[in-house]
C-alpha positions as CSV (number, residue, x, y, z in Angstrom):
1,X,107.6,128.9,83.0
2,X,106.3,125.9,84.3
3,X,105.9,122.8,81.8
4,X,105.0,118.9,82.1
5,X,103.2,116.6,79.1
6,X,99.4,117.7,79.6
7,X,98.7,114.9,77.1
8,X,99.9,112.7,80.0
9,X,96.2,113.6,81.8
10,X,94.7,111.4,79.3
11,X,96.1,108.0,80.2
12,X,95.8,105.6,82.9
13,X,95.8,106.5,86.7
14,X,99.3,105.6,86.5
15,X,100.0,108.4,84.2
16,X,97.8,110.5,86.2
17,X,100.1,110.1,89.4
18,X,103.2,110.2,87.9
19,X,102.3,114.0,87.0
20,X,101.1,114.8,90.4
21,X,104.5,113.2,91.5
22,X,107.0,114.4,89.0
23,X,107.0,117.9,87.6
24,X,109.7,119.6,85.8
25,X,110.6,123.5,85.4
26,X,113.2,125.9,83.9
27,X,113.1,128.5,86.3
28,X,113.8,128.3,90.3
29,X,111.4,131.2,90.5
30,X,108.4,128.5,91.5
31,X,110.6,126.8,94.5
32,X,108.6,129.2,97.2
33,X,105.4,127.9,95.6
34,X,102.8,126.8,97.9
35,X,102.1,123.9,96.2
36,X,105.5,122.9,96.0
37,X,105.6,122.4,100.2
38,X,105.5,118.7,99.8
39,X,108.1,118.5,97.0
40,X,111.9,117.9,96.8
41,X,113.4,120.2,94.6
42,X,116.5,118.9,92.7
43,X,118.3,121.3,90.0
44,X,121.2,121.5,87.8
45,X,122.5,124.8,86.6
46,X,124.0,124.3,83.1
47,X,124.9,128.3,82.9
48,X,125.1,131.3,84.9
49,X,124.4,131.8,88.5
50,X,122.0,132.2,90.9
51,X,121.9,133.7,94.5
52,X,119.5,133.0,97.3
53,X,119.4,132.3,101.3
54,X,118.5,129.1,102.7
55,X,118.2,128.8,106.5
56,X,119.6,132.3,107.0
57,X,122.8,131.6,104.8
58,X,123.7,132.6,101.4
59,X,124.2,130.7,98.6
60,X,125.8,130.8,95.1
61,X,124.1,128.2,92.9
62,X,126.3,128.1,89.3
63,X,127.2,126.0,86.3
64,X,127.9,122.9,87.1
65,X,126.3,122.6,90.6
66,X,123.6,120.7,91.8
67,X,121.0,121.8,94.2
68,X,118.1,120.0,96.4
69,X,116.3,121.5,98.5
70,X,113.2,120.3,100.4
71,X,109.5,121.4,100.8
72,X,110.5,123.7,103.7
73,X,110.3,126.8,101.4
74,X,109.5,129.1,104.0
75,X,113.4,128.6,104.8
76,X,114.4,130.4,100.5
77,X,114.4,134.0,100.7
78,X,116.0,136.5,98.4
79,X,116.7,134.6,95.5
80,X,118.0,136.2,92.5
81,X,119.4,135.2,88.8
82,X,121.7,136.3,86.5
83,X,120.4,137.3,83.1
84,X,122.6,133.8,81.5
85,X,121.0,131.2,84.5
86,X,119.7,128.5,83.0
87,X,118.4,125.6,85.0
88,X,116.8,122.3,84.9
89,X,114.7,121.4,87.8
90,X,112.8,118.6,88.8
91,X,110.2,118.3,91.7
92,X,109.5,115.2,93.6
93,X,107.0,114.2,95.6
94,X,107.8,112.8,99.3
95,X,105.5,109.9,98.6
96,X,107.2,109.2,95.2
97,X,111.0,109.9,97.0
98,X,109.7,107.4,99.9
99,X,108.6,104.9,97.4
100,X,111.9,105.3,95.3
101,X,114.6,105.6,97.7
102,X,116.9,103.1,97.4
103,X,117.8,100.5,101.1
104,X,119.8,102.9,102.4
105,X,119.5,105.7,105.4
106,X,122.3,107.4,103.5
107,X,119.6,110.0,102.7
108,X,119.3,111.2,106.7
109,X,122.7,111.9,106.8
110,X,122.9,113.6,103.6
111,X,119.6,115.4,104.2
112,X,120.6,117.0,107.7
113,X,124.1,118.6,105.3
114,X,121.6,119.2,102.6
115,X,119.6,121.9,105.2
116,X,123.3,123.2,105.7
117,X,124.4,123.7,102.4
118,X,122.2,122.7,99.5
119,X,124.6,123.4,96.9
120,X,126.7,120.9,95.8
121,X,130.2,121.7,93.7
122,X,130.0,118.6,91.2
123,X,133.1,117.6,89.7
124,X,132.9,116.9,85.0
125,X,132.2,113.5,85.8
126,X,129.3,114.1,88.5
127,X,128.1,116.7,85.9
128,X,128.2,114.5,83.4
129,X,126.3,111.3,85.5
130,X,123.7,113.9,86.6
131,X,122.3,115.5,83.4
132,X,121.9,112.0,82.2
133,X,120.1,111.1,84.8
134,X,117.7,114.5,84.2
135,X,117.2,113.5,80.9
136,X,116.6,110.0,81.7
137,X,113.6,111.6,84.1
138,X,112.6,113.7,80.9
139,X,112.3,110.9,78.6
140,X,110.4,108.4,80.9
141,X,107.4,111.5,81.7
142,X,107.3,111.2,78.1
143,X,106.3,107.9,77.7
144,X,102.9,107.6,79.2
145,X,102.0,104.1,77.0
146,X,105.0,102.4,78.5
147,X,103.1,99.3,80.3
148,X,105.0,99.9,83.3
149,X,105.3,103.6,83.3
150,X,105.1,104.2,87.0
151,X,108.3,101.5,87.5
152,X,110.0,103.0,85.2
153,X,109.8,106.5,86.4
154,X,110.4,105.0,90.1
155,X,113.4,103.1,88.6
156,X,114.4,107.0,87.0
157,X,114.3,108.9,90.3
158,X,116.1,106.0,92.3
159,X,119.0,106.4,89.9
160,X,119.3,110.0,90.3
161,X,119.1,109.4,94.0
162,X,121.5,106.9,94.0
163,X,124.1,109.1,92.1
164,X,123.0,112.0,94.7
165,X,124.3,110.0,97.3
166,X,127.3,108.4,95.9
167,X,127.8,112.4,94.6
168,X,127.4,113.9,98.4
169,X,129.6,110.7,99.9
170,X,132.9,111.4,97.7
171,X,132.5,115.1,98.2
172,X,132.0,115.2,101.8
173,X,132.5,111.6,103.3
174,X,131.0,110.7,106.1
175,X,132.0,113.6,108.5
176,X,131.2,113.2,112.1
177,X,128.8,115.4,114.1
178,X,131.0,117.4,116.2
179,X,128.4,120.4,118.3
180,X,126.6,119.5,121.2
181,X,123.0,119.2,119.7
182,X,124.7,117.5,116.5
183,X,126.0,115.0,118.4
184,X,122.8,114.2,120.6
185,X,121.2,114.3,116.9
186,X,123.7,111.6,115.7
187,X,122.9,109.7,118.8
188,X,119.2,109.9,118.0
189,X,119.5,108.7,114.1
190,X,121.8,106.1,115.4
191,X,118.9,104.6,117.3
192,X,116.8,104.7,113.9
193,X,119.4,103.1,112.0
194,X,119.5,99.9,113.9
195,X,115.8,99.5,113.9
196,X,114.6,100.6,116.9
197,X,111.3,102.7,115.1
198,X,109.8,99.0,114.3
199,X,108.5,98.7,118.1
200,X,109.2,102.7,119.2
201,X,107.4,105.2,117.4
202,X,107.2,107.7,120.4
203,X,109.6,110.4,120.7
204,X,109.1,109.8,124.6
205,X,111.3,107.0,124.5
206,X,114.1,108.4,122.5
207,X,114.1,111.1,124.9
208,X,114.6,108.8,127.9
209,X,117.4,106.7,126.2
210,X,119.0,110.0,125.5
211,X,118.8,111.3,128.9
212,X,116.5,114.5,127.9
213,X,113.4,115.7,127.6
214,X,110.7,115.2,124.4
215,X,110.3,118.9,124.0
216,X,114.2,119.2,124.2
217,X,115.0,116.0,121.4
218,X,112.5,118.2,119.3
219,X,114.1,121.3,119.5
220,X,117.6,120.2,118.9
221,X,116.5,117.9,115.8
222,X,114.5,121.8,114.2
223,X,117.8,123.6,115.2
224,X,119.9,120.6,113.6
225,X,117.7,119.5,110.9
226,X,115.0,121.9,109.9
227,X,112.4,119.3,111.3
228,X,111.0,117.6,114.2
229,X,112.0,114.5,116.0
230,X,108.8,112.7,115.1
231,X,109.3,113.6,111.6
232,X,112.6,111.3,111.3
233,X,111.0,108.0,113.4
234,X,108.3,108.7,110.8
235,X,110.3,108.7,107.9
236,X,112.4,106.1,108.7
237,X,109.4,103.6,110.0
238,X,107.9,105.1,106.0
239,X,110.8,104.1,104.4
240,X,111.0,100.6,105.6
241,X,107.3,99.4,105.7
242,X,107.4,101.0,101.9
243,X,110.3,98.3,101.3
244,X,108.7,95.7,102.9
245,X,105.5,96.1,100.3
246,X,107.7,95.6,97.9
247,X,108.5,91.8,99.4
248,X,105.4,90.2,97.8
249,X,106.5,86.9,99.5
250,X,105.2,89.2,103.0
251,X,101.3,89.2,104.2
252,X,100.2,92.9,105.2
253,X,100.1,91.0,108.7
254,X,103.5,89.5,108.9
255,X,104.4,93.8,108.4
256,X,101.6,94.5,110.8
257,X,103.3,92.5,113.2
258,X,106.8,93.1,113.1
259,X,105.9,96.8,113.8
260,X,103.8,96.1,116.6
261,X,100.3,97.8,115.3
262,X,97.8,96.6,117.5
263,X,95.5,95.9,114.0
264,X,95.7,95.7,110.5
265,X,92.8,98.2,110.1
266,X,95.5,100.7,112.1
267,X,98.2,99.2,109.7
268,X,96.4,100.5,106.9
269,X,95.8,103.8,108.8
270,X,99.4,104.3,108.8
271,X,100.4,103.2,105.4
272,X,97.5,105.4,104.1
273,X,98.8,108.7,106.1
274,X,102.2,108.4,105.9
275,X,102.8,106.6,102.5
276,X,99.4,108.2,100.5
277,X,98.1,105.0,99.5
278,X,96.7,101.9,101.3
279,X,98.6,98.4,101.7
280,X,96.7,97.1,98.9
281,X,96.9,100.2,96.7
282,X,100.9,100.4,97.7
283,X,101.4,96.9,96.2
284,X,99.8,97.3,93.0
């Protein structure tokens, strides 16, 4: 059965989009949900096991495992649960994980594993480290007077995705991309990772510095990745104009610049579409 703080409605707008941002469950039942689509789904399994396919693949979720699994829910089919399962799950918004997500592309990596495998076998320690960090989540949705409630919910989710990463990293590494379209795909996230989406937000041009075609660079990132070229130069071009808010000591036209938007009224078009808030809003 679904469950979040319905007191939480009363309070400030704040409180009002942490609850549109974070929502917890007890059940996995809810992950092909409609209104889920837009959500990153994170759950711990503290007994039993559950069964489902992701991607065409089964997969055993049990006690002591972690899963994530993001909006893409036409991609869960047959799930089923042992009469013991019992589960913890919280669902993220993208604009809240893009706001919270910590300086660090680790998460592309980790997601394009993640549409692989989305189970991951923690070790007592990781257990340990990420049921605190659940309960952490818990506790700050409770605490709609805090006067810096949305911080301290973004601070919250960061840690858990910090510790997600730091988890995936010491069970997998860093492993290289070894097929064909994996490594063109490695190629392609390569060119994100040193920056090259501040001036390039085309797919054209990835596709002629890689030698193929648009339609081809999209087809390989869905067969690699789940999703479309253009949605990795947008998330990575999200990810760092949502840091660069953060830097107060920045005008909205110093940003505007450095990522070549012919205005600041098509600035603040972008922000607003990709990031669900304007410039201004963003800031505050």
């Amino acid at each position: 059965m679904l469950y979040f703080v319905l007191s939480m409605l009363t309070h400030n707008f704040a409180g009002m989009e942490a609850i549109q941002n974070i929502i917890v469950d007890n059940t996995l039942e809810n992950v092909k949900d409609d209104k889920f689509a837009s959500y990153l789904c994170h759950a711990y399994c503290h007994s039993g096991s559950c069964t489902f396919e992701h991607n065409g693949r089964k997969h055993t979720f049990e006690k002591g495992n972690c899963l994530i699994i993001s909006g893409r829910n036409d991609l869960i089919e047959n799930i089923s649960q042992s009469s013991d399962f019992t589960v913890d799950v919280i669902y993220v918004s993208q604009e809240f994980i893009a706001i919270s997500t910590p300086q660090s592309n680790y998460g592309m990596r980790g997601h394009l594993a993640l549409f692989n495998n989305p189970v991951m076998q923690l070790t007592p320690n990781m257990q340990q480290t990420c049921k605190r960090n659940f309960e952490l989540i818990h506790s700050r949705l409770s605490q709609p007077q805090h006067h810096f409630y949305r911080d301290a919910l973004m601070n919250a989710v960061q840690m858990m995705i910090i510790d997600f990463f730091d988890f995936h990293a010491e069970l997998y590494g860093e492993d290289k991309i070894t097929t064909q379209y994996y490594q063109l795909m490695e190629q392609f996230l390569n060119m994100l990772e040193q920056g090259e989406y501040e001036r390039n937000r085309n797919i054209g041009y990835y596709a002629d510095k890689l030698c193929v075609t648009s339609k081809y660079l999209s087809e390989v990132s869905k067969k690699v990745s789940g999703l479309p070229a253009n949605y990795w130069i947008t998330r990575y071009t999200s990810l760092e104009i949502s840091r660069l808010l953060r830097d107060k000591s920045l005008s909205f036209t110093d940003i505007s610049d450095r990522f070549g938007f012919s205005s600041l009224s098509h600035f603040s078009r972008y922000v607003q579409n990709n990031l669900g808030a304007t410039p201004t809003d963003f800031r505050e």
